[in-house]
C-alpha positions in Angstrom: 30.0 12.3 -22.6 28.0 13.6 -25.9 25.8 10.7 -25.9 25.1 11.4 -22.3 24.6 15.3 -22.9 22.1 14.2 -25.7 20.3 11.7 -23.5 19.7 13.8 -20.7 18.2 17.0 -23.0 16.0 15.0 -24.8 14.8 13.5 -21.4 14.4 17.0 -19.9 13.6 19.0 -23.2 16.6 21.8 -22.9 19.4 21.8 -24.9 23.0 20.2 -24.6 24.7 23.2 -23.5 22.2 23.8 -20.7 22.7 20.3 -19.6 26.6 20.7 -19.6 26.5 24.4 -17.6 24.0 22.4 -14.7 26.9 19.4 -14.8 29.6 21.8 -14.4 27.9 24.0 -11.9 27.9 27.3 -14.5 25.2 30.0 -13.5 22.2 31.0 -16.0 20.1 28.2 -15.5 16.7 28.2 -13.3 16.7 25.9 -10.0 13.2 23.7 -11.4 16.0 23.1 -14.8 18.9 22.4 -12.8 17.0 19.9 -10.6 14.7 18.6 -13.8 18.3 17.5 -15.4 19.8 16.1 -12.2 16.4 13.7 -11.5 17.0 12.9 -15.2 21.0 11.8 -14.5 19.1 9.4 -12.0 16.5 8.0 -13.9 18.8 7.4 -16.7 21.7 5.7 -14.7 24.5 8.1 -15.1 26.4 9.2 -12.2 26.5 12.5 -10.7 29.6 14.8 -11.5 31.8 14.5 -8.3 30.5 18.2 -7.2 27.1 17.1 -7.2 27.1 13.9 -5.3 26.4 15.1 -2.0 22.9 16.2 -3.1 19.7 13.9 -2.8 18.0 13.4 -6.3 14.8 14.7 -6.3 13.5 11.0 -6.7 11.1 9.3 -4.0 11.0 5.6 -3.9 8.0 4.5 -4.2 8.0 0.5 -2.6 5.1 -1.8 -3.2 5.0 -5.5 -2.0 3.1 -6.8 -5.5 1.1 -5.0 -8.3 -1.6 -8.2 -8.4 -4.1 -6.7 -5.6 -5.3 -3.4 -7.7 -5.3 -1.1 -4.4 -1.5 -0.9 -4.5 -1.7 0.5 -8.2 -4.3 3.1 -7.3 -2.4 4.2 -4.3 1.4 4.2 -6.7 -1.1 6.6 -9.1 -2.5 9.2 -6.7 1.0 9.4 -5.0 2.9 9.4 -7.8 0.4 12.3 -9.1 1.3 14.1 -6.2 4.6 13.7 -6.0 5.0 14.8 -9.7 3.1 18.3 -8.9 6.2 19.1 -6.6 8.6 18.5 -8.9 9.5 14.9 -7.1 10.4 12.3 -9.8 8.5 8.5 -8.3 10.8 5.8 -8.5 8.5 2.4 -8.4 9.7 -0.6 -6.7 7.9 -4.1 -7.0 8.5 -7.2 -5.0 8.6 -10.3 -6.8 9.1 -13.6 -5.5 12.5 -15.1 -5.8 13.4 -11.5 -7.2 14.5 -8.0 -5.6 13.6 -7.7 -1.9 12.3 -5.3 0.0 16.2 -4.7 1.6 17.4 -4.7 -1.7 15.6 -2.2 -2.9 16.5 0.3 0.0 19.9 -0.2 -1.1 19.4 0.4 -4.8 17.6 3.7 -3.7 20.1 4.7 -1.0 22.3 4.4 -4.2 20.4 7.1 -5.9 20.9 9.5 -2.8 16.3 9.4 -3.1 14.9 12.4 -1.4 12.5 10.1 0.8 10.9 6.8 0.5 7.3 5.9 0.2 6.4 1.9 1.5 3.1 0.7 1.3 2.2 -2.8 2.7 5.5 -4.0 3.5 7.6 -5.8 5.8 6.9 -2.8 8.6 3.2 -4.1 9.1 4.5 -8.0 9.6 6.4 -8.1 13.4 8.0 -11.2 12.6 9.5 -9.8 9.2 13.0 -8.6 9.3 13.2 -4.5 9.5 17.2 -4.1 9.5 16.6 -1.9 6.4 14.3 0.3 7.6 16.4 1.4 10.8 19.2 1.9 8.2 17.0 4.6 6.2 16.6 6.2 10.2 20.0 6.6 11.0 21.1 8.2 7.5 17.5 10.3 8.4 16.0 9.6 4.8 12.2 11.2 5.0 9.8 7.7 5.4 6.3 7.6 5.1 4.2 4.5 5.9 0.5 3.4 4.6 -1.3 1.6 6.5 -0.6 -0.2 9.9 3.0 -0.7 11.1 4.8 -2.6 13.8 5.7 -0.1 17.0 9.2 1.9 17.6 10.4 2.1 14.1 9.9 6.4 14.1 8.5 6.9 10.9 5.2 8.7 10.4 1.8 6.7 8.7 -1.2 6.8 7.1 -3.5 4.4 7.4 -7.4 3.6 7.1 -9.2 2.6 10.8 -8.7 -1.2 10.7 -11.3 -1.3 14.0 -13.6 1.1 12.3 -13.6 -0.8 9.0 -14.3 -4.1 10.7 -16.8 -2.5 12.9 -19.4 -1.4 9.9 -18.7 -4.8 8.2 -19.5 -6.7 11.2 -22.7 -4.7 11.6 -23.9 -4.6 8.3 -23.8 -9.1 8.4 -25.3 -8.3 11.8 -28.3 -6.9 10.4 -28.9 -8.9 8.0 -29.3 -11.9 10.2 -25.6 -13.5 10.4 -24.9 -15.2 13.2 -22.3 -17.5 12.4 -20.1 -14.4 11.2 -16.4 -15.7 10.5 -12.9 -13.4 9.8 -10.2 -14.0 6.5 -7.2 -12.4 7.6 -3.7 -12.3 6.5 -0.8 -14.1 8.7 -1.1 -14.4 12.7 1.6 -11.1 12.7 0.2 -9.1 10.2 -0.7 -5.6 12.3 -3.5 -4.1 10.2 -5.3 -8.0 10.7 -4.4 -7.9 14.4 -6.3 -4.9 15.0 -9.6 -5.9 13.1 -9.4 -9.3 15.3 -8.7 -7.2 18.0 -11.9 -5.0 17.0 -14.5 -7.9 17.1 -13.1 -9.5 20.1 -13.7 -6.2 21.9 -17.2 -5.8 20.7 -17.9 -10.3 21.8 -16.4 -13.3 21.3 -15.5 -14.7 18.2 -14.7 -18.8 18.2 -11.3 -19.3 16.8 -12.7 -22.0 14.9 -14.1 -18.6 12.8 -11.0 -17.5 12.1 -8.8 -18.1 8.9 -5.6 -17.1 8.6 -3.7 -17.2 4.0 -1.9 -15.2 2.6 -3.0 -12.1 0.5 -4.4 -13.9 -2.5 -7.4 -15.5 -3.9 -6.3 -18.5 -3.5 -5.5 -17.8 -0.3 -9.1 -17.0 0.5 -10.6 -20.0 -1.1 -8.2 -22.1 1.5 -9.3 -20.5 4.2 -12.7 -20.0 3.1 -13.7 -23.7 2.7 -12.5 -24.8 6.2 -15.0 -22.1 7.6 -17.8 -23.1 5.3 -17.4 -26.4 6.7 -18.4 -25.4 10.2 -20.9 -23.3 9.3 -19.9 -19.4 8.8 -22.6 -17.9 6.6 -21.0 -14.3 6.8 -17.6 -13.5 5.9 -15.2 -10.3 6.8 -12.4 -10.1 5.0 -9.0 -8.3 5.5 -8.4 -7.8 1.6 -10.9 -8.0 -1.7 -8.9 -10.5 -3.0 -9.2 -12.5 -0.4 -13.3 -12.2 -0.6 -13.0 -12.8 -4.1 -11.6 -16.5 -3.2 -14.0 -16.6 -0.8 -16.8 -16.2 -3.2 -15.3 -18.9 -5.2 -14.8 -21.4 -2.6 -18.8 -21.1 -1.8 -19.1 -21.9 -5.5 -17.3 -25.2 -5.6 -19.1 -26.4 -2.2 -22.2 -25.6 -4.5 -23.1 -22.9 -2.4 -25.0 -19.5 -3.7 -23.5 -16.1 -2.8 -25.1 -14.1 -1.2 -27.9 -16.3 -0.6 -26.1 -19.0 1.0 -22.9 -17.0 1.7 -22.1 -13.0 2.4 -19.1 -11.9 1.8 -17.7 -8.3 2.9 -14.1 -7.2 1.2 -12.0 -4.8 2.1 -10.1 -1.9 -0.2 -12.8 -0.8 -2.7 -10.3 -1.9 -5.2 -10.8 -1.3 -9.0 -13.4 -3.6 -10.6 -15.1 -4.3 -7.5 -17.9 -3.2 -8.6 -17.7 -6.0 -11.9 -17.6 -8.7 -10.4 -20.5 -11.6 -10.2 -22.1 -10.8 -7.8 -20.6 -7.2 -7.2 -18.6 -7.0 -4.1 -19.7 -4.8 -1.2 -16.2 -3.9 0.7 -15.2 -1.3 3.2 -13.7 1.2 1.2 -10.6 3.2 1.9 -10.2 6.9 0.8 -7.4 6.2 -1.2 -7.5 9.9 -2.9 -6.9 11.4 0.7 -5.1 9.0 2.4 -2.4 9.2 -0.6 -2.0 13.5 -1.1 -1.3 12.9 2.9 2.1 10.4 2.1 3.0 13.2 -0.3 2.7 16.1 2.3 3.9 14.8 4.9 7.1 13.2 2.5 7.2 17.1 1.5 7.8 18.1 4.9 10.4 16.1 5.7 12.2 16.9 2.8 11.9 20.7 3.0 13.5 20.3 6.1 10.2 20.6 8.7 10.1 18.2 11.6 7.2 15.2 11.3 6.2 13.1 14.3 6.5 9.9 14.2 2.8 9.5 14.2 -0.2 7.5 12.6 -2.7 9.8 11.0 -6.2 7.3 11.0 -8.5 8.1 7.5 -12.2 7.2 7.9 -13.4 4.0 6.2 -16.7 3.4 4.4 -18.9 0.5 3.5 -19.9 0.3 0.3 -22.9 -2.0 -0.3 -23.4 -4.5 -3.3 -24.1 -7.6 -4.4 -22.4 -9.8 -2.4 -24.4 -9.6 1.0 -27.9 -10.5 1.9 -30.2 -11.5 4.5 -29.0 -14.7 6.1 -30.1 -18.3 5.1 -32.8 -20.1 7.2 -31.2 -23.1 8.1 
């Protein structure tokens, strides 16, 4: 019992006796104290006196599917920013493979009694990936808050950048500079956010399916996909991550083609150190600043008690133009 007492202060910065009158329910401590030492009871692993149990910790899971692709970083730091400013302690949860899933880690943070829970690109934008856990965060009415594109009817609110927008001005851009042959990376056949940018260039003419690659969100998963289409003659690539353009770049490489002379590649995310890469990498940028301080206010919301519907608030993309795109080849 000292050693927790001790633990907890230091964590907080009161002293011991003010941690034991919060743990005992005593008066003469402020509410921001009384909540600062219960998130720290959390954080550190110790249970809850019995009297306290039936509160929610002032933690918000924050669940990410990998730390790898640099645009789920940036979001986990502008939301965890946020969430910090309102006295919410973030709580971040990364996938691994072969490790802690998705499911898992709704348990572990049911657990914790979490104010809300924050997911960003997970199983709720794949409509063949299980979503038993999410339904389970519903019915004990946990505050949720999606980013980016989710599969219909699970009830939670979202905030995601204009998939159709953002393949719109990439399409346009390889348009203009003479693509003709203009093909599509996506992620898997039921990923939602790549159904709607397919979905988006259909509508605007028809795309062969032969132009259309389907990996998984990695370099390497562009470079797979990237070579097959290089092989029938796509000069222009959109592409539904910056990852995956990056493998693209480097698939053009080892068929000994230039990029952009040969090749134009358009990412997507704006992700950090875009901008360093050889040749730097125009994308379609998502306003990451905005898009995140949304999560945290409508997360607020819910947890002050304020009804949210379950709707998908749409941010603007832009295109952001570098090296990686130029006028088409003369073949």
């Amino acid at each position: 019992m000292t050693r927790r007492l001790a633990e907890v202060a230091k964590k907080v910065g009161v002293s011991e006796a003010t941690v034991s009158r919060v743990l005992n329910g005593k008066p003469g401590v402020s509410e921001p104290t009384r909540q600062a030492v219960l998130s720290a009871l959390d954080v550190l692993g110790y249970e809850r006196p019995t009297q306290l149990r039936g509160e929610r910790a002032r933690l918000v899971g924050l669940v990410l599917p990998e730390l790898q692709n640099p645009i789920f970083p940036a979001f986990a730091e502008v939301i965890g920013g946020a969430l910090a400013q309102l006295g919410l302690t973030p709580v971040l949860c990364t996938q691994t493979r072969g490790g802690v899933s998705e499911a898992d880690y709704v348990t572990l943070l049911l657990q914790q009694q979490v104010s809300g829970v924050v997911f960003a690109g997970g199983l709720y934008a794949q409509a063949d990936a299980p979503h038993d856990h999410y339904r389970q965060l519903a019915e004990r009415n946990i505050p949720v808050v999606l980013v980016n594109a989710a599969i219909e009817d699970l009830g939670f609110p979202a905030v995601s950048c204009d998939d159709a927008v953002a393949v719109e001005q990439a399409w346009r851009h390889l348009s203009s500079l003479g693509h003709e042959r203009i093909g599509l990376v996506l992620g898997p056949a039921d990923h939602v956010p790549s159904a709607r940018k397919l979905a988006a260039v259909r509508a605007g003419g028809h795309v062969p399916d032969e132009y259309v690659g389907r990996a998984m969100f990695s370099i390497e998963g562009g470079h797979a996909a990237a070579a097959r289409l290089i092989d029938r003659g796509v000069t222009g690539f959109i592409c539904a991550s910056d990852p995956l353009a990056l493998g693209v770049v480097r698939a053009a490489r080892r068929k000994g083609l230039d990029v952009p002379s040969r090749i134009s590649v358009v990412g997507y995310d704006d992700s950090a150190l875009m901008n360093c890469t050889d040749p730097p990498l125009t994308t379609v940028r998502q306003p990451i600043e905005a898009m995140g301080k949304a999560v945290v206010e409508l997360l607020n919301a819910q947890i002050s008690g304020s009804s949210v519907a379950a709707e998908e608030l749409l941010f603007e993309p832009e295109l952001v133009v570098r090296g990686s795109t130029a006028q088409a080849p003369r073949l």
